[in-house]
C-alpha positions as CSV (number, residue, x, y, z in Angstrom):
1,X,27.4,17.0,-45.9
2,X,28.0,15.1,-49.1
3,X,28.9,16.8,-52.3
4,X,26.9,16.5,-55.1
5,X,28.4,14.3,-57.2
6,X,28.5,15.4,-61.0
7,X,29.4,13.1,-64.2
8,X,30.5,14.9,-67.3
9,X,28.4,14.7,-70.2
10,X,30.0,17.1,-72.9
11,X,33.3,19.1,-72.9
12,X,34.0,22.0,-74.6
13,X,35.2,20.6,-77.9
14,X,32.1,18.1,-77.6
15,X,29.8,21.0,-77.2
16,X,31.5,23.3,-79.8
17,X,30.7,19.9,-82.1
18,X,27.2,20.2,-81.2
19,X,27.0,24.0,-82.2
20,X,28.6,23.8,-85.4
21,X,26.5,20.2,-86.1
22,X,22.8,22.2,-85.4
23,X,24.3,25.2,-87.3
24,X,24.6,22.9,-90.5
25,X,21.3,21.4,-89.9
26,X,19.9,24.7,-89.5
27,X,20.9,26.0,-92.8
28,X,19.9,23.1,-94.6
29,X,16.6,23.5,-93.4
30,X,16.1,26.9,-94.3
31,X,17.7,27.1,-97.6
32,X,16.4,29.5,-99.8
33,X,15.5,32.0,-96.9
34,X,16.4,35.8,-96.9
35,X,16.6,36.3,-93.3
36,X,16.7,34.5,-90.1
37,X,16.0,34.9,-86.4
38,X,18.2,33.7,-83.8
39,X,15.9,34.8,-80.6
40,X,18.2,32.9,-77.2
41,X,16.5,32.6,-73.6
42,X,18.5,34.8,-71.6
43,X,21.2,34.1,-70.8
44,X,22.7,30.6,-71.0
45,X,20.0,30.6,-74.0
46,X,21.5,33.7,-75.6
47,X,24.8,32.3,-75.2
48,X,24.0,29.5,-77.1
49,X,22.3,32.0,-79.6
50,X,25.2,33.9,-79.8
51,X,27.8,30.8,-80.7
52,X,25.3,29.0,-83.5
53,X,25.4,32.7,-85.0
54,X,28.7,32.9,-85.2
55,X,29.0,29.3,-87.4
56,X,26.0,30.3,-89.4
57,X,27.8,34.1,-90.3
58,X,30.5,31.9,-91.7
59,X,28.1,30.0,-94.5
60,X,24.9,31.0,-94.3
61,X,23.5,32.7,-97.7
62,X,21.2,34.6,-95.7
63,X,21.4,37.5,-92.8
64,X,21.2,36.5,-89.3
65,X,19.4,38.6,-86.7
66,X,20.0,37.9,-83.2
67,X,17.8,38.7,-80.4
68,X,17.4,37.9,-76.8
69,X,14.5,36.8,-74.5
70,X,14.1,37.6,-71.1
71,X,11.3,35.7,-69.0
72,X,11.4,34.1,-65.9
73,X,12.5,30.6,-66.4
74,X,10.0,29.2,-63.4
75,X,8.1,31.3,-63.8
76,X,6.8,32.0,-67.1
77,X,3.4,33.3,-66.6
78,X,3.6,35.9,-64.1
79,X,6.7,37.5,-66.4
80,X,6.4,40.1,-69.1
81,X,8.8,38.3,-71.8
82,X,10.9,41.0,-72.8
83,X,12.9,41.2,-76.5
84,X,15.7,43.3,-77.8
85,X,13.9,43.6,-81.2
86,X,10.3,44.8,-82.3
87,X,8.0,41.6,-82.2
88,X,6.6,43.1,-85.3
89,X,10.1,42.4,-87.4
90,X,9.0,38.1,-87.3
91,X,6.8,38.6,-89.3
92,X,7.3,36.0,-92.7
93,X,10.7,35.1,-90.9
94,X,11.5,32.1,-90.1
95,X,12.1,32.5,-86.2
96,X,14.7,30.1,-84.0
97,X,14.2,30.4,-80.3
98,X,17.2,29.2,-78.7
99,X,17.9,27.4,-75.4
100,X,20.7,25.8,-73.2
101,X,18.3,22.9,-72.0
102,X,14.6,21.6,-73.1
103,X,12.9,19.9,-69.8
104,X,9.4,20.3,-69.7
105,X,9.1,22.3,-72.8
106,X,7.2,25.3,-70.7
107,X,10.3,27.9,-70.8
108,X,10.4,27.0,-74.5
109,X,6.3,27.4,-75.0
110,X,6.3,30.8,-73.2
111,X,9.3,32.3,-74.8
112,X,7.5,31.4,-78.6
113,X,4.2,33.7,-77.0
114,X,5.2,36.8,-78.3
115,X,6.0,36.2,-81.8
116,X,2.7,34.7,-82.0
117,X,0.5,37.6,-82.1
118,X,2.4,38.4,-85.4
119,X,3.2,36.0,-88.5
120,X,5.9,34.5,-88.7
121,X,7.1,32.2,-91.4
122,X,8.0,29.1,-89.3
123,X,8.8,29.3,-85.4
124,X,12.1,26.2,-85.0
125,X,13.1,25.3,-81.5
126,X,17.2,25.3,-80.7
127,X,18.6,23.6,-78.0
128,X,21.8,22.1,-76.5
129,X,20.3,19.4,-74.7
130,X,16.9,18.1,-74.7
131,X,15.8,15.7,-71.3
132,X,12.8,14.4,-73.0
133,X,10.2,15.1,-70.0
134,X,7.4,16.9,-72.0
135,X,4.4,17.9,-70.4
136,X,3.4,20.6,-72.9
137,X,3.4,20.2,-76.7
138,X,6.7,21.1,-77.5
139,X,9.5,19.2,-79.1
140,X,12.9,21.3,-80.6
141,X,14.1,20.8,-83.9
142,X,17.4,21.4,-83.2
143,X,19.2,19.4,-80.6
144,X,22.6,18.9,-79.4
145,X,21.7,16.1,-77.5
146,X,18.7,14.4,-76.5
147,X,19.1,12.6,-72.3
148,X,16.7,10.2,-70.7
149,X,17.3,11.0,-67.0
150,X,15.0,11.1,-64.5
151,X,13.1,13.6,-62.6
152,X,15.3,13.8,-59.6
153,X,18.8,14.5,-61.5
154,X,19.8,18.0,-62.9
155,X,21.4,18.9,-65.9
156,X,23.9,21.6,-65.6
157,X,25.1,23.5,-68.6
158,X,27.8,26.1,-68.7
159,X,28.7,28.3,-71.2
160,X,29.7,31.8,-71.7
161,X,32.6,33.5,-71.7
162,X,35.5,33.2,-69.4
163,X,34.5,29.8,-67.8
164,X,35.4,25.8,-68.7
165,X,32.6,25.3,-71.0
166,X,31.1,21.8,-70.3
167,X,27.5,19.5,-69.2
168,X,27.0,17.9,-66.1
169,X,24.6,15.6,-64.9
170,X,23.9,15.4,-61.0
């Protein structure tokens, strides 16, 4: 059986580059704001979450509240989408859901569902890397970096604690 051969796309100090880079464009797009939201997919999502929080505690001028979203990734529909903060704290917040990768853009259109049946200032879409094969309306305003592959090869992101951080394509 042949292994599955894997290229490497980012390494840690790339993706750490990355983080601190969207961290700076989030802040200048939300200047003047009291109070963000940082909601990340679980968990490679929340990950991600976690690390842009940690740049934007350094210089944001405004408090950061992070959350976490748990849905079934292929399975968004049949999932209740679970959050570790009441849905009703959005509202006039500007909300940022997070994600390790944006493929289709369903994940991403599911996880924004529950914030919509409040009012939230703005909803902003995070994410590490962004494959560009869109077939729902979505499109992330914060991206690490954008990948034209094809259908058939797989993106591979890992993050976390206690692991080589680093992105794969296969």
């Amino acid at each position: 059986m042949d292994a599955i051969k894997r290229s490497l796309i980012l390494d840690q100090d790339d993706i750490n580059r990355k983080i601190e880079r969207i961290s700076y464009e989030i802040l200048e797009q939300n200047d003047g704001e009291q109070e963000i939201i940082l909601a990340g997919i679980r968990q490679k999502g929340f990950v991600f979450a976690q690390r842009l929080e940690s740049y934007l505690r350094q210089t944001a001028n405004f408090s950061v509240i992070l959350t976490d979203l748990q849905l079934q990734k292929h399975n968004p529909v049949v999932s209740e989408i679970l959050m570790g903060i009441d849905p009703s704290s959005v509202n006039n917040k500007v909300v940022i859901v997070c994600d390790d990768v944006a493929n289709t853009g369903k994940t991403l259109l599911y996880a924004m569902k529950p914030f919509l049946d409040f009012a939230p200032k703005r909803i902003q879409i995070a994410v590490l890397i962004d494959r560009q094969h869109k077939i729902y309306p979505v499109s992330p305003d914060f991206v690490g970096l954008s990948l034209s592959t094809n259908m058939q090869e797989h993106i591979t992101v890992e993050i976390g604690t206690g692991m080589e951080e680093a992105v794969y394509l296969s």
